[in-house]
C-alpha atoms as one frame of an Amber mdcrd trajectory, in Angstrom:
protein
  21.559 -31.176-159.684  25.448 -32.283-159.628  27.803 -29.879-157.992  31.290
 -29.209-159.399  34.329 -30.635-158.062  34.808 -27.209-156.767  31.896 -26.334
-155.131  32.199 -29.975-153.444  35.408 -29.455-151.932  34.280 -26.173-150.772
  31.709 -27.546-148.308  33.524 -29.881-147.443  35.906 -27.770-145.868  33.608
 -25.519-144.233  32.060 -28.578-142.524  35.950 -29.456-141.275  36.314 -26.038
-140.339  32.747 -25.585-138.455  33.679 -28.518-136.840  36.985 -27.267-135.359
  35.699 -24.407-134.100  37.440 -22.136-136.379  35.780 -18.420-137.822  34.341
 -18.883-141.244  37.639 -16.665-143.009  35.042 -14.793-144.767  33.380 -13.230
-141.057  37.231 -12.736-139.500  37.444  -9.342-139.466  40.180  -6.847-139.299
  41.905  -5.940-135.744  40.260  -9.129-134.310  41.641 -12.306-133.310  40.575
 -15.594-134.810  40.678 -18.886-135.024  40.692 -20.540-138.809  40.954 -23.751
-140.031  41.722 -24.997-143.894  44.012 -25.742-146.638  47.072 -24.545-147.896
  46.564 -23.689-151.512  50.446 -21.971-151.962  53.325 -21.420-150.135  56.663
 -18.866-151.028  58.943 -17.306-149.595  59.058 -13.072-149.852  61.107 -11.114
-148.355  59.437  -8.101-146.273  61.721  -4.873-145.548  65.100  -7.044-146.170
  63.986  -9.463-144.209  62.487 -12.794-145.231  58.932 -13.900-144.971  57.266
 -17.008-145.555  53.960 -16.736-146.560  50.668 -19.564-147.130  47.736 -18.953
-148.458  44.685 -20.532-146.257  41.578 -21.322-148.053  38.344 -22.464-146.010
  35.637 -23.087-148.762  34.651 -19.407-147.702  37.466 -16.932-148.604  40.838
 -16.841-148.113  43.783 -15.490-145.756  47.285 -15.082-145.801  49.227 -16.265
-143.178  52.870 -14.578-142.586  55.402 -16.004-140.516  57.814 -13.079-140.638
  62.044 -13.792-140.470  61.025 -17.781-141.512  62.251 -18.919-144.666  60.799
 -22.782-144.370  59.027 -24.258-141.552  58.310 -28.212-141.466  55.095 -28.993
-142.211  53.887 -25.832-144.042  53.368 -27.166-147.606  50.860 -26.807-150.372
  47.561 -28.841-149.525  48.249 -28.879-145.694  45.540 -28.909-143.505  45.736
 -26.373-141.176  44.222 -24.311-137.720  45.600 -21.408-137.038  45.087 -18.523
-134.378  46.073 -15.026-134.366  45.329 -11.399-134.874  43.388 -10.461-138.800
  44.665  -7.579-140.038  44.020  -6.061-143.865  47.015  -5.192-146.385  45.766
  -4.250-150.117  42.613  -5.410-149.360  43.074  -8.967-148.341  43.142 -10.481
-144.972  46.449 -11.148-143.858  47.231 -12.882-140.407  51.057 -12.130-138.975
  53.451 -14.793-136.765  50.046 -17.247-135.941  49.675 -20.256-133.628  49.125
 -23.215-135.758  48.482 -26.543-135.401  48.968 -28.799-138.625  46.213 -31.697
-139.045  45.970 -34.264-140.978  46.185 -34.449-145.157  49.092 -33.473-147.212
């Protein structure tokens, strides 16, 4: 039976990520440090309290977090379809995962 494109590129990054030694994003829970690995499906720039934020969505083939680099407008490197690790303390904010100022480590792909 034929998988979609999708599903596909799905397990495939869960393999990259399982091999990095990263958290599945979907078992990172809240008020808990992690490591997670994936891809950078958007990037933008919002400010937060006056101040601006840059944020990326991470997506692992599992779920998704939202990584927050807070006072940043652009940092080199941090673009759409970006592989990425990154470290640092989950926390939850309208019911997604969020992750605030992490350690990361760009890999390979753009």
């Amino acid at each position: 039976m034929a998988s979609s494109k999708a599903e596909l590129e799905a397990e495939e990054l869960q393999k990259t990520a399982g091999d990095e030694g990263a958290t599945p994003i979907t078992d990172c829970a809240a008020r808990k440090r992690h490591c997670v690995a994936g891809t950078l499906r958007t990037v933008t720039l919002r400010p937060r309290g006056g101040a601006p934020a840059l944020e990326a969505e991470l997506y692992d083939g599992t779920d998704v977090i939202n990584l927050v680099w807070l006072g940043r407008r652009k940092i080199a490197g941090i673009d759409p379809g970006r592989r990425l690790r990154a470290e640092g303390l989950v926390s939850e904010q309208d019911g997604r995962k969020v992750m605030f100022n992490p350690r990361y480590e760009l890999r390979g792909g753009a």
